[in-house]
ZAGUMI-943515 format. One record per residue (C-alpha): chain; x, y, z; residue in three letters; residue number from 1. Coordinates in Angstrom, 2 decimals. Layout:
<chain A | px X | py Y | pz Z | res ALA | n NUM>
...
***
This chain:
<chain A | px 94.79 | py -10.69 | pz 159.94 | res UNK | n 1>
<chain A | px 93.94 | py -14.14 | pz 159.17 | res UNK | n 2>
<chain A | px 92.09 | py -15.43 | pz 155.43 | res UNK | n 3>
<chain A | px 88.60 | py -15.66 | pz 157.50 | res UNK | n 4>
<chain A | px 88.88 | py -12.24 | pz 158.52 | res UNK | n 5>
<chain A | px 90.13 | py -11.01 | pz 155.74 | res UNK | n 6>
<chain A | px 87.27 | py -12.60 | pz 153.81 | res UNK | n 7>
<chain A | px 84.84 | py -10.91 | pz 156.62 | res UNK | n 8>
<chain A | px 86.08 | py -7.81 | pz 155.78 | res UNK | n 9>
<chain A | px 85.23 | py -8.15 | pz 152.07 | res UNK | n 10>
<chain A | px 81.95 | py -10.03 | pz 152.37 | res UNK | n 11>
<chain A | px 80.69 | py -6.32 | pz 154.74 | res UNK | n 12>
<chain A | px 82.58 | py -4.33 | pz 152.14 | res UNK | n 13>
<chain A | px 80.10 | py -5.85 | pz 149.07 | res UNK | n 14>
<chain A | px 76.83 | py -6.43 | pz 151.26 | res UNK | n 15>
<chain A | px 77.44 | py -2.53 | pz 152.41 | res UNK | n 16>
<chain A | px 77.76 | py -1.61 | pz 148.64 | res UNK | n 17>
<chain A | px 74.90 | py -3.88 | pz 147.80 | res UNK | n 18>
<chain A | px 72.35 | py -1.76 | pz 150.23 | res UNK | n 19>
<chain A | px 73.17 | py 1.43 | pz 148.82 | res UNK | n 20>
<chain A | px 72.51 | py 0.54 | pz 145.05 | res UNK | n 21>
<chain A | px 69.06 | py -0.97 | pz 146.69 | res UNK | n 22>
<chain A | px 68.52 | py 2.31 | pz 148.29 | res UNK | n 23>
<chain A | px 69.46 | py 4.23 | pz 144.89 | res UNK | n 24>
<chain A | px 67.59 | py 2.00 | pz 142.58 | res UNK | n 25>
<chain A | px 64.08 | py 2.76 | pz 145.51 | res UNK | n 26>
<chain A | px 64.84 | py 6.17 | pz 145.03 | res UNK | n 27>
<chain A | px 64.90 | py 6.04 | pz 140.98 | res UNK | n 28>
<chain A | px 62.19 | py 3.47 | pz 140.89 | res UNK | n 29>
<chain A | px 59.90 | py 5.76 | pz 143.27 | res UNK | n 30>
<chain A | px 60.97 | py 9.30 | pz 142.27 | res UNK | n 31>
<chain A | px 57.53 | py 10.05 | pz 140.47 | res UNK | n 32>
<chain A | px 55.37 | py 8.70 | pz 143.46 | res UNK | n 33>
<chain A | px 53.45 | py 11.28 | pz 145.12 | res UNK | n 34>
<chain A | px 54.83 | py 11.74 | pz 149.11 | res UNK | n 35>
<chain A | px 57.79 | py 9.69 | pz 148.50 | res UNK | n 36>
<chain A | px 60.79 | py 10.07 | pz 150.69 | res UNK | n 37>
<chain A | px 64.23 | py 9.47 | pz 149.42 | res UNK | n 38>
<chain A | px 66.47 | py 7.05 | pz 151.35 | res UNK | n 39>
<chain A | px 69.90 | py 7.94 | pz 151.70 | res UNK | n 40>
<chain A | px 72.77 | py 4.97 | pz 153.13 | res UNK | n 41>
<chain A | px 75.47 | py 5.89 | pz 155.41 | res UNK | n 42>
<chain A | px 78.64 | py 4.71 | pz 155.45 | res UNK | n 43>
<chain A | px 81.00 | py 4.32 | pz 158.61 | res UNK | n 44>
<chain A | px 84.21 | py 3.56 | pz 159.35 | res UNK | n 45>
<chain A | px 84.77 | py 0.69 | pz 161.16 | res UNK | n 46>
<chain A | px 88.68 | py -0.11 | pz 162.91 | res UNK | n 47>
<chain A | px 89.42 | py -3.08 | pz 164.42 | res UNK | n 48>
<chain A | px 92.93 | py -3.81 | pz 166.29 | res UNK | n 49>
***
């Protein structure tokens, strides 16, 4: 595994984690609105090799 991919790897990692505290802070900030849907994020793993 070379530094780039490496990097790759950890760049998806945090942009994954980012879009489910999005999806958790929609769901706090809408929790009172009237029809609102929660969101839920789903998290896969991925193997390369």
């Amino acid at each position: 595994m070379t530094i780039s991919s490496s990097l790759a790897a950890s760049v998806s990692g945090l942009a994954a984690n980012a879009t489910k505290l999005a999806t958790i802070s929609d769901n706090i900030a809408n929790s009172s609105t009237p029809g609102f849907k929660r969101s839920v994020t789903e998290f896969t793993s991925l193997v390369v090799g």
